[in-house]
C-alpha positions in Angstrom: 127.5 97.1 91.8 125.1 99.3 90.1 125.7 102.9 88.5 123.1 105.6 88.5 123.3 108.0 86.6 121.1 110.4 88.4 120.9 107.3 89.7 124.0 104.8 88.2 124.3 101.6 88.7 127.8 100.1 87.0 128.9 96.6 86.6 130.8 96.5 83.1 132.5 100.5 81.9 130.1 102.5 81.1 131.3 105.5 79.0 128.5 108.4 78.9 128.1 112.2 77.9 126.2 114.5 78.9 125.1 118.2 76.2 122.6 120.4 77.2 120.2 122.2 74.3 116.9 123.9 75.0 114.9 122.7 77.6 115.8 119.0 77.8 117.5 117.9 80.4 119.7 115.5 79.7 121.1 113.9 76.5 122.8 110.7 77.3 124.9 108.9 74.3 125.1 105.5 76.3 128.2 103.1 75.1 128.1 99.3 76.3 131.5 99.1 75.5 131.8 95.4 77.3 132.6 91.9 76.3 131.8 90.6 80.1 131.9 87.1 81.1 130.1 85.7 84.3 129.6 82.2 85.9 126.7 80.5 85.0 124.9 77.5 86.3 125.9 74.1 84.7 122.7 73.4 83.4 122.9 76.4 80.9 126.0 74.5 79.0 123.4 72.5 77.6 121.6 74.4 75.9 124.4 76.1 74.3 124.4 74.6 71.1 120.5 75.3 70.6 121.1 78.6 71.4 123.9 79.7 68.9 121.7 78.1 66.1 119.0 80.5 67.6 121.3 83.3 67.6 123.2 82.5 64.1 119.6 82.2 61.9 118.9 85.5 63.7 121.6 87.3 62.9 121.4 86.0 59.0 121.1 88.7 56.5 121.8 92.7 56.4 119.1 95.9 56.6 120.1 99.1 57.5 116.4 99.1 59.8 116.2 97.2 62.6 114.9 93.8 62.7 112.0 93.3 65.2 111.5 89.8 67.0 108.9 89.3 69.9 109.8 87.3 72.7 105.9 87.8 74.2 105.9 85.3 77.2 103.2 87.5 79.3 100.7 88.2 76.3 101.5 92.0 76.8 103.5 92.6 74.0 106.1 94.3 76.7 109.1 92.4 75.2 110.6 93.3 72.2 114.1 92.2 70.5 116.1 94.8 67.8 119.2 93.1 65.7 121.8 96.2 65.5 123.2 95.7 61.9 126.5 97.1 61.2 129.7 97.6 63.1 131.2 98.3 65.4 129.6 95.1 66.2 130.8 95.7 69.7 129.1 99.1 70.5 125.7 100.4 70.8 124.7 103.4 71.7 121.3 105.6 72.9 120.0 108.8 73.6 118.1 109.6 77.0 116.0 112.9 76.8 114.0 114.0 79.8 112.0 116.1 81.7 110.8 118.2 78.3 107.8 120.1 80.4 106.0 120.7 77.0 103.9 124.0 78.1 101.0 126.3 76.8 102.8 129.2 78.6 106.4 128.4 77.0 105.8 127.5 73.6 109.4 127.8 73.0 110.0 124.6 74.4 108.4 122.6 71.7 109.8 125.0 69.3 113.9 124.5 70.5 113.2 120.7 70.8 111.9 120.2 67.5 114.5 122.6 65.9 117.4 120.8 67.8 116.5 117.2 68.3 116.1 116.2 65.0 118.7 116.9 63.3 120.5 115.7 66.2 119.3 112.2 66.0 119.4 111.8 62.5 123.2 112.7 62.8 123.7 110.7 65.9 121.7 107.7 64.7 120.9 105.9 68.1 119.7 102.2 68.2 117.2 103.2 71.1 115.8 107.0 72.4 114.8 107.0 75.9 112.7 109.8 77.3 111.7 109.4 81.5 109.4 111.6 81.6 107.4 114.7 82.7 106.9 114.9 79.1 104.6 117.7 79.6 104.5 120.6 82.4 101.2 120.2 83.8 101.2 123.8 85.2 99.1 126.7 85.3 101.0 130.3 84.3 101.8 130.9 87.8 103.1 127.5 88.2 100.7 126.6 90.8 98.0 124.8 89.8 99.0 121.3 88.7 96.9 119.6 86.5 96.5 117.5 83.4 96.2 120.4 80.1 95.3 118.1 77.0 96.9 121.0 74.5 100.5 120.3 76.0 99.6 116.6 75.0 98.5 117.5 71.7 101.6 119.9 71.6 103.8 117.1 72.7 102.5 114.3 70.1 103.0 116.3 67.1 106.4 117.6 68.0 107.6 114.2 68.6 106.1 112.9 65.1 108.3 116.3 63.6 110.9 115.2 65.4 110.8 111.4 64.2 110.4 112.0 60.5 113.6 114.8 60.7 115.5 112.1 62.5 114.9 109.7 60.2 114.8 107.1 62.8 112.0 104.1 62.9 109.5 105.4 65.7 109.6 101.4 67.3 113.1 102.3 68.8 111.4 105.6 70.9 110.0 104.8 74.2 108.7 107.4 76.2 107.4 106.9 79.9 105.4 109.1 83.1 106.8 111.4 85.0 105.3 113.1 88.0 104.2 116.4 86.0 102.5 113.2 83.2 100.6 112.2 86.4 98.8 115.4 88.1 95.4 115.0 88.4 95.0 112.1 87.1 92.6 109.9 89.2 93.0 106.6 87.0 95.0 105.2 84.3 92.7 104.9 81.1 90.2 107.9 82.1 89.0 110.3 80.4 92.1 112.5 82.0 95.0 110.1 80.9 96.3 111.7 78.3 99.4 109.9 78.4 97.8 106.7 77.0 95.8 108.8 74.3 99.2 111.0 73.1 102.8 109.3 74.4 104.8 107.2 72.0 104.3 103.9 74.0 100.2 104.4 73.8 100.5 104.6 70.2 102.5 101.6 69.9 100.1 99.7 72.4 102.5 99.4 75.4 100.0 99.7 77.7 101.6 97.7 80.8 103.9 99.3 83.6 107.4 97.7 82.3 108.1 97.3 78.8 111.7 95.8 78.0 113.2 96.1 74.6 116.9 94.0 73.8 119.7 95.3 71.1 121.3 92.4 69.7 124.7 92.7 68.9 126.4 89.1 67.2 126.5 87.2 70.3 126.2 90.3 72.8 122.6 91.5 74.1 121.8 94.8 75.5 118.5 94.6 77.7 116.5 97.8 78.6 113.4 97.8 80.9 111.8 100.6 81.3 109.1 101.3 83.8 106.4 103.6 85.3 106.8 104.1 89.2 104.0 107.1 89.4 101.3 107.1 91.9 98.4 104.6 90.7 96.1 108.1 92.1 97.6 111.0 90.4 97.2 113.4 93.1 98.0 117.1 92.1 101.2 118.6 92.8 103.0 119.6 95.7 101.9 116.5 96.7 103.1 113.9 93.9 106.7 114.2 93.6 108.0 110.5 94.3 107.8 107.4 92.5 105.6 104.8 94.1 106.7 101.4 93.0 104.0 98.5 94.3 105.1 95.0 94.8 103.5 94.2 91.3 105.5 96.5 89.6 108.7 94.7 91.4 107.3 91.3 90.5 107.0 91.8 87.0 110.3 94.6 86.6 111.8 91.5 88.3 111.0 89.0 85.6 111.8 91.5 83.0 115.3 91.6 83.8 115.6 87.7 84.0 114.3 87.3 80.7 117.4 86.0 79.8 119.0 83.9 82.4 117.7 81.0 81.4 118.4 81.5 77.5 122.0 83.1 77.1 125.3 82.1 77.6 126.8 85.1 76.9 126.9 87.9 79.5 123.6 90.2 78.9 124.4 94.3 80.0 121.3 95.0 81.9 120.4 98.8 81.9 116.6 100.0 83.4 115.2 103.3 82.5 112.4 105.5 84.4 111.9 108.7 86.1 112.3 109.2 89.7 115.8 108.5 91.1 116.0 106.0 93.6 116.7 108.8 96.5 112.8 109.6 95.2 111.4 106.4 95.4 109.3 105.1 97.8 109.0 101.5 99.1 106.5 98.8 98.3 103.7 97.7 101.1 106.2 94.9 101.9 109.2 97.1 102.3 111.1 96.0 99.0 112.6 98.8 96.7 114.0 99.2 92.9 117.4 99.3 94.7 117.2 95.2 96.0 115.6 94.3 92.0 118.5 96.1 90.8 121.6 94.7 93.2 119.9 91.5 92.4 120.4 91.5 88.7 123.5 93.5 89.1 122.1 96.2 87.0 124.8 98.0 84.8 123.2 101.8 84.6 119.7 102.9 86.0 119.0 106.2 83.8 116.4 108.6 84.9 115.5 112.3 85.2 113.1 114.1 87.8 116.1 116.3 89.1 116.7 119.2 87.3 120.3 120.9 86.9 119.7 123.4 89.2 120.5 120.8 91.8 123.6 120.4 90.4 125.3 118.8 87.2 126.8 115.7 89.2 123.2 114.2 89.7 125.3 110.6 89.9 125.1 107.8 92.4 127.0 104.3 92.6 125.3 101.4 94.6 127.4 98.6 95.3 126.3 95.1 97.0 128.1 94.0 99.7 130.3 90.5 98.5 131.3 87.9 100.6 135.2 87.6 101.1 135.7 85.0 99.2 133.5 85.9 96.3 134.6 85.6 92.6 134.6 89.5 91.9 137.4 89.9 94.7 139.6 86.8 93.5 139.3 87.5 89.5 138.3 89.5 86.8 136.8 88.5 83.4 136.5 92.0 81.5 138.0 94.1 79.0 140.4 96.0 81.1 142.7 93.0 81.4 143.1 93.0 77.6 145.7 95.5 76.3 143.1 97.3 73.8 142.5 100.2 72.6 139.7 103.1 76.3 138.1 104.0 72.5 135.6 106.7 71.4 132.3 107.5 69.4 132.9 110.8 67.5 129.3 112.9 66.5 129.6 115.3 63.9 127.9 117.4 61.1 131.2 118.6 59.6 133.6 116.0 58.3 136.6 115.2 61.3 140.3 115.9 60.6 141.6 115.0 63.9 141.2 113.1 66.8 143.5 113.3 70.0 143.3 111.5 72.9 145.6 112.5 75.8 146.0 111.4 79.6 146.7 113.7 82.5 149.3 112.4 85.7 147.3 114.2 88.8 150.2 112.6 91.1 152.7 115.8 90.7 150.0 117.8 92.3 148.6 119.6 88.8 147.5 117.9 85.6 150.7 117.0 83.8 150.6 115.5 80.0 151.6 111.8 80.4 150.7 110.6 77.0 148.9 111.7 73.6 147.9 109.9 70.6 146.1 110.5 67.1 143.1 108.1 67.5 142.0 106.2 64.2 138.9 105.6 62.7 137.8 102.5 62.2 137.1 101.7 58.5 133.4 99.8 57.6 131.2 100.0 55.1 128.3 99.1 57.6 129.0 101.4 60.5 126.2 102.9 62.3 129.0 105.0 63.5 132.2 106.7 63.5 134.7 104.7 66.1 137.9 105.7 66.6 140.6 103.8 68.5 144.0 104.1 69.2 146.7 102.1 70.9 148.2 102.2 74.0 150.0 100.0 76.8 147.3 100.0 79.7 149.8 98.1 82.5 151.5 101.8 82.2 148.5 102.8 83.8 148.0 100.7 87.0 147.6 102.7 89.8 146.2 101.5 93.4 144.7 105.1 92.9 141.1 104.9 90.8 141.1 109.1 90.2 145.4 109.5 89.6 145.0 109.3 85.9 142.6 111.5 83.6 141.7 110.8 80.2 140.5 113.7 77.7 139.9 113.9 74.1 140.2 116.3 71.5 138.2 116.4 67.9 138.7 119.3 65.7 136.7 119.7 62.3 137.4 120.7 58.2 136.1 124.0 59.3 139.2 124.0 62.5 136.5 123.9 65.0 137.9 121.9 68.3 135.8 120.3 70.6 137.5 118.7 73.9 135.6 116.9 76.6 135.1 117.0 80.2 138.5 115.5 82.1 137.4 112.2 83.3 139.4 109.9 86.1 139.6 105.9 85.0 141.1 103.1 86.6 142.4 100.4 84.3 142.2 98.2 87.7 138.5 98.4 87.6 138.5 100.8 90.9 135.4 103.4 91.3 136.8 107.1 92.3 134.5 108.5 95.2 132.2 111.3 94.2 132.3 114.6 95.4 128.7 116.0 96.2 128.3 119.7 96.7 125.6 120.0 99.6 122.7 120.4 97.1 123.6 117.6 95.4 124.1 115.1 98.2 120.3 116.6 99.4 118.6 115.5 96.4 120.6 112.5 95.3 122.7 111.6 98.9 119.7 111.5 100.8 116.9 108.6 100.8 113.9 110.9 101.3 111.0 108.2 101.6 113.0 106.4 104.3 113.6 109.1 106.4 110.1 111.3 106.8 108.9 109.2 109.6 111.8 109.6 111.9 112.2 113.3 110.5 108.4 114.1 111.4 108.3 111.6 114.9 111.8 113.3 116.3 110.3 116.7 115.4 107.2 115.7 116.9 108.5 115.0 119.7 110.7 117.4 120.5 107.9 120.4 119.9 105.7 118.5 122.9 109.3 118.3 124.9 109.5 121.8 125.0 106.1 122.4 125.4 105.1 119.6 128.5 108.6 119.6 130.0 108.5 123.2 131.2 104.5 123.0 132.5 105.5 120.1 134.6 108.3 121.3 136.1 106.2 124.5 136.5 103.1 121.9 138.8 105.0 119.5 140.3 108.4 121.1 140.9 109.5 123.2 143.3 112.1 124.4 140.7 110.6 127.5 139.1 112.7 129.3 136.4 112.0 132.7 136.7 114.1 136.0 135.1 115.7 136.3 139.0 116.9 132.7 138.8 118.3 133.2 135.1 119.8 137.0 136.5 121.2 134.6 139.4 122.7 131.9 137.3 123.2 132.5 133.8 123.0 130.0 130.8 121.5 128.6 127.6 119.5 125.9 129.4 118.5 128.2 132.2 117.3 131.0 129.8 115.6 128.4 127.3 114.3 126.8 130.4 113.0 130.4 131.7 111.8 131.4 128.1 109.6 128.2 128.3 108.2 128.3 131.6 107.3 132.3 130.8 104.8 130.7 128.1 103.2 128.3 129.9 102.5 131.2 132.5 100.0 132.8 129.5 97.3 129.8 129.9 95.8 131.0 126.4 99.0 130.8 124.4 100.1 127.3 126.2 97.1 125.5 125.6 96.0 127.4 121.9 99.3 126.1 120.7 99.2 122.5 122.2 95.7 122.2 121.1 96.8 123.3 117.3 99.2 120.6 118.0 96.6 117.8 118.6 94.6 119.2 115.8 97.7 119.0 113.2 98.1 114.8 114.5 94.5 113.7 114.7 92.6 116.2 112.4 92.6 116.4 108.5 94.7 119.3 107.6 92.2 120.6 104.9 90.4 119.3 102.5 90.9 120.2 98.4 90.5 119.1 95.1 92.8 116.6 94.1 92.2 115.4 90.7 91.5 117.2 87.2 87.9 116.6 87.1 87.1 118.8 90.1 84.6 116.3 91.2 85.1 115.3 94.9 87.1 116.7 97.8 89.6 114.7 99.3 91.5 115.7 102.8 95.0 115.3 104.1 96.3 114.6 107.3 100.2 114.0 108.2 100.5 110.7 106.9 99.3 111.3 103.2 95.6 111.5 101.4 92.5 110.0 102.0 90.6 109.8 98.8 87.5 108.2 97.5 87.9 104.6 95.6 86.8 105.0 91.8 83.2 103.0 92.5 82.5 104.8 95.6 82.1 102.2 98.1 85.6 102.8 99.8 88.3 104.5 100.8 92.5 104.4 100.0 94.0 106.3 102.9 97.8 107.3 102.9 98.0 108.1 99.1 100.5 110.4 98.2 102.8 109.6 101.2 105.7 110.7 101.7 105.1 113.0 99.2 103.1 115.3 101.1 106.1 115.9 103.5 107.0 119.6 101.2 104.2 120.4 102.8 104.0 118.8 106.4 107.9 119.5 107.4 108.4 123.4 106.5 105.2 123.8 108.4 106.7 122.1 111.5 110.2 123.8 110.6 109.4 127.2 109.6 106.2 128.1 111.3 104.8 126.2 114.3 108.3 125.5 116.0 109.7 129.5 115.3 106.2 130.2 116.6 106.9 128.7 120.0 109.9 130.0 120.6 109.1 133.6 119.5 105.9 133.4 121.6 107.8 132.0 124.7 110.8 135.1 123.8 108.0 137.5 123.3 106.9 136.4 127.0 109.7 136.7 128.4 110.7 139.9 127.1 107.2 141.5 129.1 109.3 140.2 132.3 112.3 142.0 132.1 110.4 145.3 130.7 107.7 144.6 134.0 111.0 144.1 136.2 113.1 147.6 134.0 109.4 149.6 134.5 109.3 148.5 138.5 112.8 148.9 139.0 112.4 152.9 137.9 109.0 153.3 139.8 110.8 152.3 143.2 108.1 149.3 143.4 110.5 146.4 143.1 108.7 143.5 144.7 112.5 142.3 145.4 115.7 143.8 145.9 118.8 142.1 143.6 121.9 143.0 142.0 120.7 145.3 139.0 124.2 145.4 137.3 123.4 141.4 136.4 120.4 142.5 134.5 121.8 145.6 133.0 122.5 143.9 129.8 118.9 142.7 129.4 117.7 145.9 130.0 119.9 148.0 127.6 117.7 149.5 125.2 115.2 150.6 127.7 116.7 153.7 128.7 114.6 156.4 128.6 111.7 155.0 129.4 110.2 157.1 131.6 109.0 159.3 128.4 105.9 157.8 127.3 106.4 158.9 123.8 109.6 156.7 123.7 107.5 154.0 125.0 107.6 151.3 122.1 110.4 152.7 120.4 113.3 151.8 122.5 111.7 148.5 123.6 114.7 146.9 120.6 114.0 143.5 121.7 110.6 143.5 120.9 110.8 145.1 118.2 113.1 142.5 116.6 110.5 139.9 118.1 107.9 141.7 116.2 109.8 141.2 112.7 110.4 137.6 113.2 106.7 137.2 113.7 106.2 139.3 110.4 107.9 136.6 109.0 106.7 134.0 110.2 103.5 135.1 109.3 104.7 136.2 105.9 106.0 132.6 104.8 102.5 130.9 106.3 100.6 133.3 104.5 102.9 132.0 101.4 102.4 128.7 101.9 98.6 129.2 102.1 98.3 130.8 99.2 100.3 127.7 97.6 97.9 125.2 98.6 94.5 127.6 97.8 95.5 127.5 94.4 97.0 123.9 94.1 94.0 121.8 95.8 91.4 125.1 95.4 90.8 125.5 98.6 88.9 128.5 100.0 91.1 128.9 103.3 87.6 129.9 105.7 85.6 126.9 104.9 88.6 124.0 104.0 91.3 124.7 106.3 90.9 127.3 109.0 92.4 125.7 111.7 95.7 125.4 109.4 95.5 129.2 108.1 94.3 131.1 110.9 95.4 129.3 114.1 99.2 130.3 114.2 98.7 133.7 112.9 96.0 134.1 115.9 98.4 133.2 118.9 101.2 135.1 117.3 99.0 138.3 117.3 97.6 137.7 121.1 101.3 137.5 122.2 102.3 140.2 120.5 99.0 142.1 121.8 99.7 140.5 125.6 103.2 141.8 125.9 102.2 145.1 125.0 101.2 145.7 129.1 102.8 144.8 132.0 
């Protein structure tokens, strides 16, 4: 089983908090609070011995800095090992920042981070800080242009050298990676327009490859935490770069990252990766694998990342589990800490010197939260501590419950100064049990959803369903004797009949019928338009439905599909929002010139046919008064509506345009006309056509 947290993968308890302060996103206090046991092969027993020599001459001596090892295998100095000195021997704990967007046009930003991060991590004093990404914004002042700036860099690697020295904290345990916002514009990794290899944390410190893993060791207990870069190998500008693109290389060698160990442990190793994207934003390799399959395999405990902002929501969590067979050892025992009557325990943070802490656990059975037990936690007493732990204990069989959300812990920490801090009520099994999580729908769109998986048959089933309605109506208008006509509808109401009519009324205006088929052939096997992708402004690169095609970096070829399926914010709310509102309104518009031909005849005396007018009447309400020119086109109410739905239509094309003029500087006349002008165009003619009779 794996918890994400915003994507969590969980195999041991996890215990995590979230505070907010500035602009970052997330600050994650990470506690591997687990003494796990596993099966392992019965070859590993004989190495055992070798190993605890290894571990015991490793773990000789005390400094209150960590102790760097290298266990360099692949000659990319990607592996690195810290000894955690001090106690709690059985805790570690980090601090994830992300998603910092370090602009020119918000230079508060930098400001609130440096103010508020360092002091925070010298007072929190982390064995690792972990920041995924989109370290810098990337974005011109009107947030549409999306490019590399090299002053947010510049910005960005001295606040974090400000930030280091206030911390106090050796700059070996930061690791900062690429986010999407790192990668716009940027045509190759190590060109002139890399900045992130020139200015991030891991450039200094020459981690140059894709993963880079670093391991806490804790007595006989190891931490391992890969981190890794899933960003497009072309950084394309933005809209179009918002998923990570993990290739089967970067599989391959995140794969033998997390086996590091296997073959030189005995004890259980917490696996935890780290990177930006969340896995509902990642893309599949060429051969189909995902992060998801390297991550059930190793039975990751936590996959921390960023990309998603809180405006999506603040339950950006996600729990994986593999499927087991029936007989499996997870479902016939259990070999961790909750079987041991010990102390659920917490790490207290604070500036001001602690006079209390409470813990207390909530009974949800009665129907409300009811008070079911409280104690005075302890602090644990040692002259090494890296931190304050306290504990307190408790009989945990009191707590068994087939339920996994009955029972909810809480605790309580006041100050010398009487300030109290409580924390978030939290459900917990003692059974090991997971309690379902409750999405709200914007959550469950951005974290619920698998985004790269489903644009094809998103796109295809839209597809298809656009030339339904357009074909299905023309042939039944040739080679049917079937006509829908407003008479038939009159005759024999309904919502097929009517759509049916509706549709048949379009493909009776030859220009409107075959001007929006034809834009529908241009939109599959035309580009879409053509704009400047990358920061250097050099070369124009064009877009179709299925991704980029863009220039290789000597010029002799091409890489087609780049930036797929990221360039789905722009192909499906065209398909959504214009072209498919834009049939129906022109096949409504249509149809609405019937029934005012058939109100204006019926008036005249020159009906071509004589049928029952009170099953029309309701149709033509609105028309009354017609025979007064000067009321003409104002009583005409249904097209009138008609004509503000095409307003906007028009208005959110028009939008979108502008969107992608700026973004890819485009000039909309020369690199995309047929894109800009062509739905617009048949709008107007309809609304023009159904002006006469």
């Amino acid at each position: 089983m794996v918890l994400e947290i915003e994507e969590q993968f969980q195999l041991p308890r996890v215990c995590w908090g979230f505070g907010k302060m500035g602009t970052i996103l997330t600050l994650m206090m990470l506690l591997c609070l687990c003494l796990t046991t596993n099966s392992h092969e019965a070859a590993r027993v004989i190495e055992q011995k070798q190993q605890q020599e290894q571990e015991e001459s490793e773990r000789q001596g005390f400094s209150s800095k960590p102790n760097w090892n290298n266990n360099n295998n692949n000659n990319n100095n990607s592996r690195r090992v810290i000894d955690v000195k001090g106690g709690p021997e059985s805790v570690v704990w980090v601090v994830q920042l992300s998603d910092l967007h370090f602009s020119v046009h918000n230079p508060d930003r930098a400001l609130d981070f440096n103010t508020i991060v360092g002091p925070a991590l010298s007072m929190i004093n982390p064995s690792l800080v972990l920041i995924t990404g989109d370290l810098t914004d990337g974005k011109s002042k009107d947030l549409l242009t999306m490019k590399q700036n090299e002053e947010e860099w510049v910005e960005y690697q001295n606040t974090m050298e400000d930030v280091i020295k206030r911390s106090g904290l050796d700059k070996n345990i930061f690791f900062d990676l690429r986010g999407n916002h790192d990668n716009f514009g940027v045509p190759a990794v190590g060109g002139s327009f890399d900045f992130f290899s020139k200015y991030s944390i891991n450039g200094q410190l020459g981690r140059h490859g894709n993963v880079n893993s670093v391991t806490l060791q804790t007595g006989e207990q190891k931490h391992l935490f890969v981190g890794f870069d899933s960003t497009m190998s072309f950084g394309l500008r933005g809209p179009t770069n918002l998923f990570g693109h993990p290739t089967d290389q970067l599989l391959a060698e995140l794969d033998l990252e997390l086996s590091q160990w296997n073959s030189h442990s005995i004890k259980p190793v917490t696996k935890i990766s780290f990177g930006h994207f969340p896995l509902s934003f990642s893309a599949s390799s060429n051969s189909g694998k995902s992060l998801k399959d390297i991550f059930l395999k190793h039975s990751l405990s936590a996959y921390l990342c960023g990309h998603l902002h809180t405006r999506f929501g603040k339950n950006l969590k996600r729990h994986h589990q593999s499927i087991h067979h029936f007989l499996s050892l997870p479902k016939l025992l259990q070999f961790n800490i909750h079987q041991m009557s010990s102390g659920i325990r917490a790490l207290v943070f604070s500036a001001s010197p602690i006079v209390s802490v409470m813990a207390r656990i909530f009974d949800t059975l009665p129907g409300n939260l009811y008070l079911v037990w409280e104690s005075s936690m302890t602090k644990l007493v040692d002259n090494t501590s890296r931190g304050d732990l306290y504990t307190a204990p408790w009989n945990y069989k009191a707590f068994e419950d087939p339920s996994p959300d009955r029972y909810w812990l809480q605790i309580e920490v006041t100050d010398i100064l009487g300030r109290s801090t409580l924390t978030e009520l939290r459900p917990f099994s003692v059974n090991g049990l997971s309690a379902k999580l409750s999405w709200t729908w914007k959550e469950f769109s951005v974290m619920g959803c698998q985004w790269a998986a489903l644009y094809n048959p998103i796109l295809w089933s839209t597809l298809y369903f656009i030339f339904f309605i357009l074909l299905t109506p023309k042939a039944l208008l040739i080679y049917s004797k079937k006509q829908y006509t407003f008479k038939t509808f009159i005759a024999n109401k309904g919502f097929i009949n009517g759509i049916a009519w509706v549709l048949q009324e379009l493909c009776r205006v030859p220009i409107l019928w075959y001007g929006m088929l034809g834009y529908l052939l241009h939109l599959i096997f035309l580009p879409w338009f053509s704009g400047l992708v990358f920061s250097d402004g050099k070369d124009r690169e064009y877009m179709t439905y299925m991704g980029w095609v863009v220039k290789s970096s000597d010029g002799r070829g091409k890489h087609e599909y780049v930036g797929f399926p990221d360039n789905m914010v722009v192909v499906l709310p065209h398909l959504f929002f214009v072209v498919l509102p834009s049939i129906l309104v022109i096949g409504f518009l249509a149809a609405e010139r019937v029934i005012y031909r058939e109100y204006f005849l019926s008036l005249s005396g020159k009906k071509e046919d004589d049928f029952d007018q009170g099953k029309m009447s309701f149709l033509l309400y609105g028309y009354q008064g017609i025979q007064n020119s000067k009321f003409h086109f104002g009583k005409r109410w249904i097209r009138k509506l008609l004509l503000v739905v095409c307003l906007a239509i028009c208005w959110m094309h028009f939008k979108s345009c502008i969107v992608l003029v700026k973004a890819y500087e485009m000039n909309p006349l020369i690199h995309f006309p047929g894109y800009s002008f062509s739905i617009p165009l048949l709008l107007a003619y309809a609304v023009y056509k159904s002006r006469n009779i």
